[in-house]
N, C-alpha and C positions, 0 to 999 in steps of 0.2 A: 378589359380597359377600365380606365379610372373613371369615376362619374363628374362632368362637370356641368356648374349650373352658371348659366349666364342669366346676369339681372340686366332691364335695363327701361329704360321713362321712354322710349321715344320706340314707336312699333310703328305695324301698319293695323289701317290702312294712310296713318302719316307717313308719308315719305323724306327721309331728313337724312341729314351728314350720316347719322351716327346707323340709322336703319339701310342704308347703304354701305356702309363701315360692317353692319351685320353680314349683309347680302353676302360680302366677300372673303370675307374670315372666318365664318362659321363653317361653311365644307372643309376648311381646309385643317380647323379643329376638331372636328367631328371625323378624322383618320387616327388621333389618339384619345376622346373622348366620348363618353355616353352623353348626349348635350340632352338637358332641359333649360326651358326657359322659361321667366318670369316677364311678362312683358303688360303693361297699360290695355284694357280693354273697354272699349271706348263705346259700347252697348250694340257694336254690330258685331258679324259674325267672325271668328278670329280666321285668320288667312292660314293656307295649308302651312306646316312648319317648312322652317327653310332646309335647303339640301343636308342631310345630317342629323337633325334635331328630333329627336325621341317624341318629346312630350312639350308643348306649348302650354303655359297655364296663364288665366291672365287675371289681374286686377283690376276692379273697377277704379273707373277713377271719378274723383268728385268735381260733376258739372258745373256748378257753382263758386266755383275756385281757382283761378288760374289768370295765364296773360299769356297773350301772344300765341295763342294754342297750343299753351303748356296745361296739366290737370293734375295734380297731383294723386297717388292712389291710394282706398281706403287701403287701411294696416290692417288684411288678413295676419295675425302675427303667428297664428298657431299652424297657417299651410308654408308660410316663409321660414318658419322653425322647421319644420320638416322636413322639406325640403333641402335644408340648407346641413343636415345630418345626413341626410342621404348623400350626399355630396363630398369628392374629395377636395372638391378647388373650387371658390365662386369668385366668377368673373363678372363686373360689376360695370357696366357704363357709367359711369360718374353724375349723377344726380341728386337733389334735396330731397326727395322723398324713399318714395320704394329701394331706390338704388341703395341711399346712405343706412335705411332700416337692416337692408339686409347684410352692411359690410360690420354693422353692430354687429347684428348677433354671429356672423361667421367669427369675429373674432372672442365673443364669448365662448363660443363651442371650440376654439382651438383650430377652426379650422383656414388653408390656406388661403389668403385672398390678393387678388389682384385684380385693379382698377384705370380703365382706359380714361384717361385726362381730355376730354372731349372740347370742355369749355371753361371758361376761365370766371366761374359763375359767381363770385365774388364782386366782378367788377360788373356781369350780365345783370343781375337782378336790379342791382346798385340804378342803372341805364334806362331796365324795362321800368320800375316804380316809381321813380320820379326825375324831375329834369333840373331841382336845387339843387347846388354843389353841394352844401352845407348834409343836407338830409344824404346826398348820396352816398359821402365819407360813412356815414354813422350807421347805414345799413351795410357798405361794404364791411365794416369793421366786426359786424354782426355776423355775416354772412360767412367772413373769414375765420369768427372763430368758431364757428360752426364746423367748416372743411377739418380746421386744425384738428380737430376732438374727434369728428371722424377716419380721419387717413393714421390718426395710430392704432387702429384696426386693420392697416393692411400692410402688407407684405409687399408686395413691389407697384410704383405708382409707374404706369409705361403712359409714356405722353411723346406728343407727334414733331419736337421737332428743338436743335437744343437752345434754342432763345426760350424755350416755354421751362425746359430745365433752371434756365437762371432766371428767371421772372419765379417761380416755384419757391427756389431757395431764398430769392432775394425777403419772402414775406413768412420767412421761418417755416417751412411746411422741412421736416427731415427726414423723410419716407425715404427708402431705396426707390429709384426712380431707373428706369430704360427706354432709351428715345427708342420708338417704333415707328418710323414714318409711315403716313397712309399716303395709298397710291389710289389710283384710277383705274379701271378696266378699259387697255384703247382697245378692245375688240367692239365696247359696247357704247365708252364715248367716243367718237371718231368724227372728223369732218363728212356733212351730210356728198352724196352724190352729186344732188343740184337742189343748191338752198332756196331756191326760186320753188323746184318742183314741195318742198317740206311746208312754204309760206302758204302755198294754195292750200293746203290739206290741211293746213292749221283755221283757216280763211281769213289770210291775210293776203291784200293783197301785194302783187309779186312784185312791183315798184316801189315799197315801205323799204326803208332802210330801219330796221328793229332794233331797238335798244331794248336790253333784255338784264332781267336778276332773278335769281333763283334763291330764296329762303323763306325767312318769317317776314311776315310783317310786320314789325314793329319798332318802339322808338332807338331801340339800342341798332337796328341797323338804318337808320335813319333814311328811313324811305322818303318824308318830307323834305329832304335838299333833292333828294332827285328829282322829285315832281317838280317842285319849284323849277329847276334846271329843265327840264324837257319841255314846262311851258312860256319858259322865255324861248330856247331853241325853234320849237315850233314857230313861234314870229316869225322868225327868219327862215327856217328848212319846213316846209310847210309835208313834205313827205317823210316826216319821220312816225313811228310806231314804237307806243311804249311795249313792251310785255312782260310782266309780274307773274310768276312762277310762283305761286305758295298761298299760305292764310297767313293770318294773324287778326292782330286788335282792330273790330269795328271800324273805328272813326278812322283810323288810316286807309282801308279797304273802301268803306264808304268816299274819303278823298280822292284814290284814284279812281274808283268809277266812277266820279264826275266828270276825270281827267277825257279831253279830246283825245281819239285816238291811241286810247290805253286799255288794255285787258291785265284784269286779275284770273287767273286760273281757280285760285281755291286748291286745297294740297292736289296732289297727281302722284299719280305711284312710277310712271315712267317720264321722267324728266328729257332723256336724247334726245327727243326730237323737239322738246321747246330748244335745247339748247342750241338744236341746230336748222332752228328758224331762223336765230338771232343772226346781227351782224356786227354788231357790240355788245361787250357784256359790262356792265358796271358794278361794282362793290363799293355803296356811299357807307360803309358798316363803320361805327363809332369804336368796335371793340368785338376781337375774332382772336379765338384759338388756334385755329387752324385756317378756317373758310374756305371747305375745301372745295365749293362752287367755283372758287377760280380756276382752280386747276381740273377740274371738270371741264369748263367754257374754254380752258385753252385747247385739253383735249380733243374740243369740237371745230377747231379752228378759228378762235376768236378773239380777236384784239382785249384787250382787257384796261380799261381804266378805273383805278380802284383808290382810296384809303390807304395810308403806311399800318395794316395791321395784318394780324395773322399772315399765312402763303406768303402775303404780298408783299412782304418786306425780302423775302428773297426768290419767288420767281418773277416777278416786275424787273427788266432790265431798262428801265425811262426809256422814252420815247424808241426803244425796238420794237417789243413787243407788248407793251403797253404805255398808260400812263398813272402817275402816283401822282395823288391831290392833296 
């Protein structure tokens, strides 16, 4: 079998889109592939490789440097060279740092590459550093020609869905591109038994009606209209229950745990059963690729009111099975 190497910024013990995107596609790569991978290591111990994966190698990443519990990794460049020669194909999760170093030198060395379109990180960063319109154009623009200079190092750009194809082309990006939809596993997200029995075990209790999100913490998903919103709600439905599924930046994390009646998790490596505490799931996200937390929460059986972005511009059918703000 051919050797392939997947790169990628987002590991465990974070748990995100993309490390669940892993979870899933990796065995089933690893039937025609020798898999190594390069993944963020984040100074604790790196978790067993996933089903299929030969060799796990990780990069430190620099503590001092990041947002929203991103970190970028030092440039080992002489074990990413290496590796990247040992290798017939590297597959790349779409990232600024590790990710984009190593779709460089694969296409220095000739060899084949292909990059999963995760995030639309142009307008993300733009979101995450600051909240001027003015400043946010000028780092998008930054940002974008960055992508640009790195995607003609690759060979096919597979992205999840085909609005993201014409948003793609629409900002000059000419990379061969092939929609890949990402899906769910319903064996493992699936509506709980009795959501009452999952509230107690979480200790909630079992008369909270739980409004529930699942991501980062931070300004681009704009977790501050939803608190706003859940503390005017409370006025009125005095049994409601936030629940925040994830990290991110400080002063947001610090806001919700002020919030009455609100839990921040901190990352988690098994998300079904926060999802299937919930009794609403909300997506207040200013800007989503994919977002594929929605279609996770639907998976789990849950109403869904969300933002016109990512998923949600076509599994939202208004007021059936959710709603669009």
């Amino acid at each position: 079998m051919k050797n392939l190497l997947i790169v990628t910024e987002n590991f465990y013990p974070k748990c995100d889109g993309v490390t669940r995107f892993l979870d899933e596609t990796v065995p089933f790569l690893s039937q025609e592939f020798n898999i190594t991978m390069v993944v963020p290591d984040y100074g604790v111990p790196l978790p067993e490789p996933l089903k299929g994966v030969q060799r796990v190698i990780g990069f430190p990443v620099f503590r001092g440097i990041g947002a929203t519990g991103y970190h970028p990794c030092f440039p080992q460049w002489g074990v990413l060279k290496k590796e990247i020669a040992r290798s017939s194909v590297v597959f790349a999760q779409m990232g600024p740092s590790l990710a984009a170093w190593s779709i460089i030198l694969a296409g220095r060395q000739k060899k084949k590459t292909a990059v999963y379109f995760h995030i639309m990180g142009w307008d993300q960063i733009a979101y995450i550093l600051t909240r001027h319109r003015f400043v946010q154009k000028m780092i998008r623009a930054v940002v974008l020609g960055y992508a640009k200079a790195v995607f003609r190092s690759v060979d096919m750009l597979l992205v999840p869905s085909e609005d993201i194809v014409d948003e793609i082309n629409q900002v000059g990006i000419a990379t061969p591109k092939r929609v890949v939809h990402p899906g769910v596993n319903t064996s493992l997200f699936r509506p709980p038994e009795d959501r009452k029995t999952t509230k107690r075990k979480m200790g909630i209790p079992e008369d909270k009606i739980v409004i529930g999100f699942c991501g980062r913490l931070s300004h681009e998903k704009d977790i501050e209209t939803l608190l706003r919103a859940f503390e005017e709600l409370e006025k009125k439905y005095p049994n409601l229950f936030l629940l925040l599924v994830g990290d991110g930046e400080h002063l947001i994390k610090e806001k919700a745990q002020r919030t009455k009646n609100a839990r921040v998790t901190g990352f988690v490596s098994d998300v079904v059963s926060y999802y299937q505490a919930m009794d609403i799931y909300v997506s207040p996200s200013l800007t989503e690729t994919t977002g594929l937390a929605i279609v996770e929460a639907m998976a789990c059986g849950l109403p869904i009111i969300s933002t016109p972005v990512g998923f949600a511009r076509t599994s939202i059918n208004n007021s059936q099975n959710g709603l669009v703000f």
